[in-house]
VEXDREN-2710 file (C-alpha; in Angstrom, 1 decimal):
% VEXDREN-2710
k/r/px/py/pz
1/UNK/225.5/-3.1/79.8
2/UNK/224.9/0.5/80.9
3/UNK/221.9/0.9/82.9
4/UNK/219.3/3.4/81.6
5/UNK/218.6/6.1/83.6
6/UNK/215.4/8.5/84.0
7/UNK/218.1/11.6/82.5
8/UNK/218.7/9.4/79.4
9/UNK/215.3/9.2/78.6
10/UNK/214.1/12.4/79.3
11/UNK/216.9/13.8/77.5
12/UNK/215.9/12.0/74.4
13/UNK/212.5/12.7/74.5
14/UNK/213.0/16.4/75.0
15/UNK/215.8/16.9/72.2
16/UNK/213.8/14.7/69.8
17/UNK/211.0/17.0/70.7
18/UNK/213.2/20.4/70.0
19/UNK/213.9/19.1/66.2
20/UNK/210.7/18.1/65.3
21/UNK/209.0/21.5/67.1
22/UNK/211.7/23.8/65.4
23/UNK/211.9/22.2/62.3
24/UNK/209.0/19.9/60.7
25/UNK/207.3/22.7/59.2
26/UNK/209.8/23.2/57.0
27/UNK/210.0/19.7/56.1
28/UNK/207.0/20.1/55.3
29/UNK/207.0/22.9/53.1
30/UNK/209.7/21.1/50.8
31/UNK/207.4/18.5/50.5
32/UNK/204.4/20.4/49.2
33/UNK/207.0/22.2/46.6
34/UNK/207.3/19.0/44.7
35/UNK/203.6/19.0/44.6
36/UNK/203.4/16.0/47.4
37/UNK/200.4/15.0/48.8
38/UNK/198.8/14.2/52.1
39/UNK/200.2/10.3/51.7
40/UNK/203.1/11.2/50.3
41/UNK/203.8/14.2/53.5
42/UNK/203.4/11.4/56.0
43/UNK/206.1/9.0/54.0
44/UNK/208.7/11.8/54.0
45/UNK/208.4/12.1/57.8
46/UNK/208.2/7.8/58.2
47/UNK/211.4/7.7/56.2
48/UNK/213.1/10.5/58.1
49/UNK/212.1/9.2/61.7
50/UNK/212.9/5.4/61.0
51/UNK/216.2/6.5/59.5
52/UNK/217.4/9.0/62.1
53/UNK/216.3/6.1/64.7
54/UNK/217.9/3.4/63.7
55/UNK/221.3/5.6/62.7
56/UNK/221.3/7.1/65.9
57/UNK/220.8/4.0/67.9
58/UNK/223.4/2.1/65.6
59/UNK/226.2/4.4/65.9
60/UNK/225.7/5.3/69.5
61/UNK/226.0/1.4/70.5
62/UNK/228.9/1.1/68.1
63/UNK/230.9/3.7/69.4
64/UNK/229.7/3.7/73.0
65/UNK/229.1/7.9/72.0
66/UNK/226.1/9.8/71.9
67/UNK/226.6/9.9/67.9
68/UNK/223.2/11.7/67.0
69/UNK/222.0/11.8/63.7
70/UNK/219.0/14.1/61.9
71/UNK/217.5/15.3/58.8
72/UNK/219.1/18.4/56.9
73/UNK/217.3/21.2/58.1
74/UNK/219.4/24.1/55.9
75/UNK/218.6/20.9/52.9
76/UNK/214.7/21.0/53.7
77/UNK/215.0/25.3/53.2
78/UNK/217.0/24.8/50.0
79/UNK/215.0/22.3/48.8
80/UNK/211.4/24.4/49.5
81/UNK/212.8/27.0/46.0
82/UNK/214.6/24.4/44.5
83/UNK/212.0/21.6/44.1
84/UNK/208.9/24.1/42.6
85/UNK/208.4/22.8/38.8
86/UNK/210.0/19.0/39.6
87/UNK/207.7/16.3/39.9
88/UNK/207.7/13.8/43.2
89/UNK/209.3/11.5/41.2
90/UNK/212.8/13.5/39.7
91/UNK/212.9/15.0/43.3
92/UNK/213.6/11.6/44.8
93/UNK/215.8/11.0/42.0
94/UNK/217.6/14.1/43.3
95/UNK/217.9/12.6/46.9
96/UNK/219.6/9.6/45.7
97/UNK/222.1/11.9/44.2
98/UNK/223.0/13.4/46.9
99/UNK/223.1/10.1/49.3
100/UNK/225.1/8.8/46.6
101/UNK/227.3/11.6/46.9
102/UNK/227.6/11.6/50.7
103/UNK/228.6/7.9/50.6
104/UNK/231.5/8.2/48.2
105/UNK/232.8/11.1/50.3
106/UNK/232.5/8.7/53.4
107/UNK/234.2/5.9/51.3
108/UNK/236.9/7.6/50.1
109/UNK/237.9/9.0/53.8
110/UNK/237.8/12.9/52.6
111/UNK/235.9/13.9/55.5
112/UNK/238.3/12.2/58.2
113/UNK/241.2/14.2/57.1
114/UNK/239.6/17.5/56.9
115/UNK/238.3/17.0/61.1
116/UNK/241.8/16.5/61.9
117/UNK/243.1/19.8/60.6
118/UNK/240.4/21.6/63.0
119/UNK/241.8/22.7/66.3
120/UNK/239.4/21.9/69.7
121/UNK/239.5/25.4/70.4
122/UNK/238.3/26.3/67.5
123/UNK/235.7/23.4/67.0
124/UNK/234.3/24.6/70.5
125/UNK/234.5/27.9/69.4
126/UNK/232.2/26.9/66.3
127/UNK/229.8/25.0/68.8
128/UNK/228.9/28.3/70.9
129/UNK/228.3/30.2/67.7
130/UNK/225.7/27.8/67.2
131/UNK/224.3/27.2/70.3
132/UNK/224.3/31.5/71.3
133/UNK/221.2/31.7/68.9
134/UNK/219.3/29.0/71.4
135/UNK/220.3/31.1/74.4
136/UNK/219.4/34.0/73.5
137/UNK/216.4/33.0/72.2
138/UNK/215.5/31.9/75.6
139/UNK/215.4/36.1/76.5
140/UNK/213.7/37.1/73.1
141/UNK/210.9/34.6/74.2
142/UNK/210.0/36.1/76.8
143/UNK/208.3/39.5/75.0
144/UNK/205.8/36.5/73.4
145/UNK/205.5/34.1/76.5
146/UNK/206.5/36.0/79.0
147/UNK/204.6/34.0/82.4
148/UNK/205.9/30.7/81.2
149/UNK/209.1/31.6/80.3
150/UNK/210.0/33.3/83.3
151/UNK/208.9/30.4/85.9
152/UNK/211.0/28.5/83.5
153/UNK/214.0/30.7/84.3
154/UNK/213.5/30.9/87.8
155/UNK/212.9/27.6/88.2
156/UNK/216.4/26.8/86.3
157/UNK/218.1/29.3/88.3
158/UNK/216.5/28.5/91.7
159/UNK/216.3/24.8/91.4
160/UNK/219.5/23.7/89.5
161/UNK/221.5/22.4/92.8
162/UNK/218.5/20.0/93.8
163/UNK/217.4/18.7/90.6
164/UNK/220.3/17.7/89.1
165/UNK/220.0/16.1/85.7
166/UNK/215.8/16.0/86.1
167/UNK/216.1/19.8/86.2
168/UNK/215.2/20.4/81.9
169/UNK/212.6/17.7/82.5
170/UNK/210.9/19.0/85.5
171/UNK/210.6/22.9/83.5
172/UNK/209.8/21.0/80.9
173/UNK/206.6/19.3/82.5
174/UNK/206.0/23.0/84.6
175/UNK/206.1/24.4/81.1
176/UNK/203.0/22.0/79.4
177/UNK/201.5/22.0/83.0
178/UNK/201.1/26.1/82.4
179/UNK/200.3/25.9/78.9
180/UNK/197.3/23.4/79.8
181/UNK/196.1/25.2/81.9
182/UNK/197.1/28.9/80.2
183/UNK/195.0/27.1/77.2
184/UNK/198.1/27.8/75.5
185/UNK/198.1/24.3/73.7
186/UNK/196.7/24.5/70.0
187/UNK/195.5/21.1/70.5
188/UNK/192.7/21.2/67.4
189/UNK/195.2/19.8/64.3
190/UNK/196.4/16.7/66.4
191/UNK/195.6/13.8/64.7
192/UNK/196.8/10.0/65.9
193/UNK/197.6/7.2/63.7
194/UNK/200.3/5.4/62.1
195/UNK/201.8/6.5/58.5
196/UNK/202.2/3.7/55.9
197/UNK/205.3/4.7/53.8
198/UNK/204.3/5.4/50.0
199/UNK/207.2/3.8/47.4
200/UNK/208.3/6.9/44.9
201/UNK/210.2/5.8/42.2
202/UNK/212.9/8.0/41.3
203/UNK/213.1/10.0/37.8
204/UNK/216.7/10.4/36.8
205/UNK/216.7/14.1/34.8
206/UNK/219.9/15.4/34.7
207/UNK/219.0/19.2/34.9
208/UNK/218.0/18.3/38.4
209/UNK/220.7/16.5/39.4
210/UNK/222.7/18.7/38.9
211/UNK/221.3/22.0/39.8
212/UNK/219.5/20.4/42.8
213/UNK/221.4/17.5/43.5
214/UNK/224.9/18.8/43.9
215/UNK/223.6/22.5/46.5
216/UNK/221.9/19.7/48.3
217/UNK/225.1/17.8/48.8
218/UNK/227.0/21.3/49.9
219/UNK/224.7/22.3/51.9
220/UNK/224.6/18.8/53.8
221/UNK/228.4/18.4/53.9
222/UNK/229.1/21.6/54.9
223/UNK/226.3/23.2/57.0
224/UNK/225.0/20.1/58.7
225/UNK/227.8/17.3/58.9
226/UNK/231.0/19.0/59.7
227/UNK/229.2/21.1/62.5
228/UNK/227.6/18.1/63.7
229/UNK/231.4/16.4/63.8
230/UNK/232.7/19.5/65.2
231/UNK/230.1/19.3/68.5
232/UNK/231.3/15.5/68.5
233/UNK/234.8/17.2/68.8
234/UNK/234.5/19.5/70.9
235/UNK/232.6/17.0/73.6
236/UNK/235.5/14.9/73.5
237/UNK/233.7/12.5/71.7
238/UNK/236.5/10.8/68.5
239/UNK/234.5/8.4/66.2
240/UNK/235.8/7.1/62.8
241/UNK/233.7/9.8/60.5
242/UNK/234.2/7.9/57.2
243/UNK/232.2/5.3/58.5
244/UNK/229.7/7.5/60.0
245/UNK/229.3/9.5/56.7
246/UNK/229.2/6.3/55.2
247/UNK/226.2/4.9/57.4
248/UNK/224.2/8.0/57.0
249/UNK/225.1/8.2/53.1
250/UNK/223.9/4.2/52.8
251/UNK/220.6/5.3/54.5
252/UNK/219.6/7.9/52.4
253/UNK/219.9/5.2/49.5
254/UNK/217.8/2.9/51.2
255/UNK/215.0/5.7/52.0
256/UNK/215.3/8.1/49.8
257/UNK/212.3/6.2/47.4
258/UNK/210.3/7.4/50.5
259/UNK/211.1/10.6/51.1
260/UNK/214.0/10.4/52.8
261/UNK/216.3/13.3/51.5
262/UNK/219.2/13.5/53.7
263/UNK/220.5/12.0/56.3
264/UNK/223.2/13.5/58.7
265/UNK/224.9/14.2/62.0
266/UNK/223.3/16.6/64.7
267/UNK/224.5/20.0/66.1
268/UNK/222.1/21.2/67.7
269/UNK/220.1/17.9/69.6
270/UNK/223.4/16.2/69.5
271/UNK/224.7/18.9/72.2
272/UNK/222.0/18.4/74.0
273/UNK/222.6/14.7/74.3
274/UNK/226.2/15.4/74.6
275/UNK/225.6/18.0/78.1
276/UNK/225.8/16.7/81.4
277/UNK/222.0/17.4/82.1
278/UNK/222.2/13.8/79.7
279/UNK/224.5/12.0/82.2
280/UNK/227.4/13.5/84.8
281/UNK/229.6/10.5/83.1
282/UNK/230.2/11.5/79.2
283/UNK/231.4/7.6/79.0
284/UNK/227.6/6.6/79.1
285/UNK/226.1/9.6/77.7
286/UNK/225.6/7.4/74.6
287/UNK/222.4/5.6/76.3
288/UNK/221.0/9.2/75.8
289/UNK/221.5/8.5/71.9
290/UNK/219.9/5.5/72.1
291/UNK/216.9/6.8/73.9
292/UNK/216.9/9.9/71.2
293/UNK/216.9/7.0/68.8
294/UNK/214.0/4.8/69.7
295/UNK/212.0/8.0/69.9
296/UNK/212.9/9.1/66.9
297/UNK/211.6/5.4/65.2
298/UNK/208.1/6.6/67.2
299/UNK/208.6/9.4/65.4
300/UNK/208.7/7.9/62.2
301/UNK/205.9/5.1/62.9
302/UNK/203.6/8.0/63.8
303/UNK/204.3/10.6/61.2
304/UNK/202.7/13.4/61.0
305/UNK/200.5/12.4/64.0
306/UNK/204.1/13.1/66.1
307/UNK/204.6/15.8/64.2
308/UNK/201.0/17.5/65.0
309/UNK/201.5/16.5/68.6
310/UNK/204.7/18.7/69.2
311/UNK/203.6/21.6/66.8
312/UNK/201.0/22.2/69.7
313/UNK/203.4/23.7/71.9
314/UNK/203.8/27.3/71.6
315/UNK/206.9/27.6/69.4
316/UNK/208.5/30.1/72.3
317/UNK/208.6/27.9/75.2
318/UNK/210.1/25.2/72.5
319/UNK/212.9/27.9/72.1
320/UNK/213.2/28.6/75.8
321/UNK/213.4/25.1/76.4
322/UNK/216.2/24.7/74.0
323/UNK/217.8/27.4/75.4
324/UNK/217.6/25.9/79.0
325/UNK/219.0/22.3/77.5
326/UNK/222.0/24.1/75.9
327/UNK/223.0/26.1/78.9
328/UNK/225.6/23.5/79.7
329/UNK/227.3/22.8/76.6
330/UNK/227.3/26.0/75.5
331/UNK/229.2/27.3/78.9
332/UNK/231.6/24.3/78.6
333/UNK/232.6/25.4/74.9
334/UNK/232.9/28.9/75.4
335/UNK/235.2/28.3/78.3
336/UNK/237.7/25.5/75.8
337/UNK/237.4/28.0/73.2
338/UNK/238.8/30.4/75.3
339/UNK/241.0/28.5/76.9
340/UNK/244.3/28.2/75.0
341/UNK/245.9/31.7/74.2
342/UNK/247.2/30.4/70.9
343/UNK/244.0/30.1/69.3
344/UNK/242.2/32.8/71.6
345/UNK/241.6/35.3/68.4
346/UNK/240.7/32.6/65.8
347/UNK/238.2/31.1/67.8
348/UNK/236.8/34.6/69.2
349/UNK/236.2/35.0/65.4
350/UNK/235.0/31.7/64.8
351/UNK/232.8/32.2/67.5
352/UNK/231.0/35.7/65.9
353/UNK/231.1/34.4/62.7
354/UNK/229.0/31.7/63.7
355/UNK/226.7/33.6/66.0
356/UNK/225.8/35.6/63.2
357/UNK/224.1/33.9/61.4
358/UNK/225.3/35.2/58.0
359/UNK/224.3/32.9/55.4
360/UNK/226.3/33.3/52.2
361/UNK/225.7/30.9/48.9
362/UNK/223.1/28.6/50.6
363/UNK/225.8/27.7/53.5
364/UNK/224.8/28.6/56.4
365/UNK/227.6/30.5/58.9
366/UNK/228.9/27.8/60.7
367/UNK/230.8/26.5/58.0
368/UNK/232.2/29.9/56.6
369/UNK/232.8/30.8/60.7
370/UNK/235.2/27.8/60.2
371/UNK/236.4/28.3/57.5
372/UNK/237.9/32.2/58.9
373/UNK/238.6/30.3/61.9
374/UNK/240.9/27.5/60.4
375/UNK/242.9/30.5/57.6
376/UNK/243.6/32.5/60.8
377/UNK/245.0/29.5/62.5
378/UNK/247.3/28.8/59.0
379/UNK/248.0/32.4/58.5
380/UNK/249.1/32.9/62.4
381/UNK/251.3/29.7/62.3
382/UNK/252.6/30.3/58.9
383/UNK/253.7/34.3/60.4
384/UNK/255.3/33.1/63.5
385/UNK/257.4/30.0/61.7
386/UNK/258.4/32.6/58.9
387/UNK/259.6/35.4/62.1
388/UNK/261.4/32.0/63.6
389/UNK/263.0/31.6/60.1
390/UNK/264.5/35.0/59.5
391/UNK/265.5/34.7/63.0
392/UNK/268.1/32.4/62.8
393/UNK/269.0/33.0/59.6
394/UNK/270.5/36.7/61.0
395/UNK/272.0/34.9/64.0
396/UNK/273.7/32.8/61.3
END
């Protein structure tokens, strides 16, 4: 067995704490669209916690990988329009749907044969698009939280050689250590407690099935689990994706009834748990999922007590603490991406596509940046074997 090391934990806590700081208020906003109340608020983020933990910590021992699940975000934001004028109940009829959906997908083996057509190159390439918005973000908070911020930056730059893998840890204590005592920490809506998961039984209409159902699927598939396997990619990491889409499909059955309404793979935390500020040795990096895991079921137990907790935190030193956590991975990928001359323009395309943040038809733009990635690959290949072809054929 791997022993578990301080960097594992930490590394848990703090990308656990970057998708619940960046992302819970949308959550819940989709929530109060369906007209949910206080009880029913608390279920949704039960359901999502317990699921992400025990997926997470599931797969990751599996595999021996640092497989990192989470909820949809670019589902919750689709789901805050598409949800006003359905009841509770025909919106959890609506995440069944789409769980249903994600598990045949991850039966039938779709998915698997898609990631094989995608290049590293460009996979990576897809990755630093993503991750460039954290990074920068790091600069742009410094016009809000400027102090913090920059003895967060020094103390990257300055301290990185001594540290070592406690380095995002130790800014990240500096960081509430200022904020305490900045009284910076909006401490008055924290509320302790654990949430008891409320049963919603589902209301099969098929207007909303299909009009919600289905964009909820899409935007799943396509913005959230073929990024998340593209990081897995581009890390080195190979798992058996049918069985992981299968897994997370299964769970959104199970927990849908309480608010769970999609389950998926990470991009964005999942980097973080994939960098070496997890572990030098990707081959136990894994124990990083697992810690990400178990504090993910605190998440859940909790609710919206864990929620209130991180929304404290002013939300620019949770983007400058993303950015820090990402420096790594986000180096590593643009230097792969880069790397091999035949993919060197697809992936530089990939890359601004992605960075852009263009959203187009509810997909968000690290799907379509794959997408011009992948018909630039075909296109190039297909150009080069036709000038091979007509080559020999005037030698002949």
């Amino acid at each position: 067995m791997t022993k578990l090391k301080l960097s594992h934990v930490s590394t848990g806590l703090i990308a656990v704490f970057i998708g619940y700081a960046s992302a819970a208020a949308i959550i819940f906003q989709a929530a109060m669209s369906a007209g949910a109340t206080d009880e029913q608020v608390a279920s949704w983020f039960w359901a999502l916690g317990i699921g992400m933990g025990v997926t997470t910590i599931a797969l990751s021992y599996r595999y021996k990988k640092p497989i990192v699940t989470a909820w949809s975000t670019p589902g919750a934001a689709l789901l805050i329009t598409s949800l006003e004028g359905l009841t509770m109940n025909q919106a959890i009829a609506v995440f069944l749907f789409s769980s249903a959906l994600i598990t045949i997908v991850g039966l039938a083996g779709i998915f698997e044969r898609v990631l094989k057509q995608i290049p590293t190159a460009i996979a990576s390439a897809m990755l630093a698009g993503i991750l460039l918005q954290f990074g920068l973000g790091l600069f742009t908070s410094l016009v809000e939280e400027g102090q913090v911020v920059f003895v967060m930056l020094a103390v990257f730059i300055v301290a990185r050689i001594w540290l070592g893998n406690l380095l995002i840890p130790i800014i990240f204590i500096v960081a509430l250590g200022m904020c305490i005592g900045m009284e910076k920490l909006d401490v008055s809506a924290v509320t302790m407690g654990l949430t008891v998961p409320v049963f919603m039984t589902p209301d099969f209409e098929f207007f909303s099935l299909v009009s919600v159902g289905i964009p909820l699927f899409i935007v799943t598939m396509a913005s959230q689990n073929l990024p998340g396997f593209a990081v897995l990619k581009a890390n080195g990491y190979r798992v058996d994706s049918s069985k992981v889409i299968t897994t997370t499909g299964v769970t959104g059955l199970l927990l849908a009834p309480f608010g769970g309404f999609a389950f998926n793979l990470a991009a964005i935390t999942g980097a973080i748990c994939m960098g070496p500020n997890a572990d030098e040795n990707p081959k136990t990096r894994y124990m990083a999922g697992i810690s990400m895991g178990v504090f993910y079921l605190l998440a859940g137990i909790m609710g919206m007590s864990f929620v209130s907790l991180f929304s404290a935190v002013p939300e620019a030193i949770v983007i400058a603490i993303a950015g820090l956590a990402v420096m790594p991975t986000l180096m590593n990928s643009l230097a792969v991406s880069m790397s091999d001359t035949q993919y060197r323009e697809p992936a530089l395309l990939t890359f601004l596509f992605t960075a852009s943040g263009t959203n187009l038809f509810g997909i968000g733009s690290a799907f379509w940046g794959l997408c011009i990635g992948l018909f630039c690959c075909w296109f190039y290949n297909y150009r080069a074997s036709a000038v091979r072809k007509n080559g020999s054929s005037s030698i002949e």
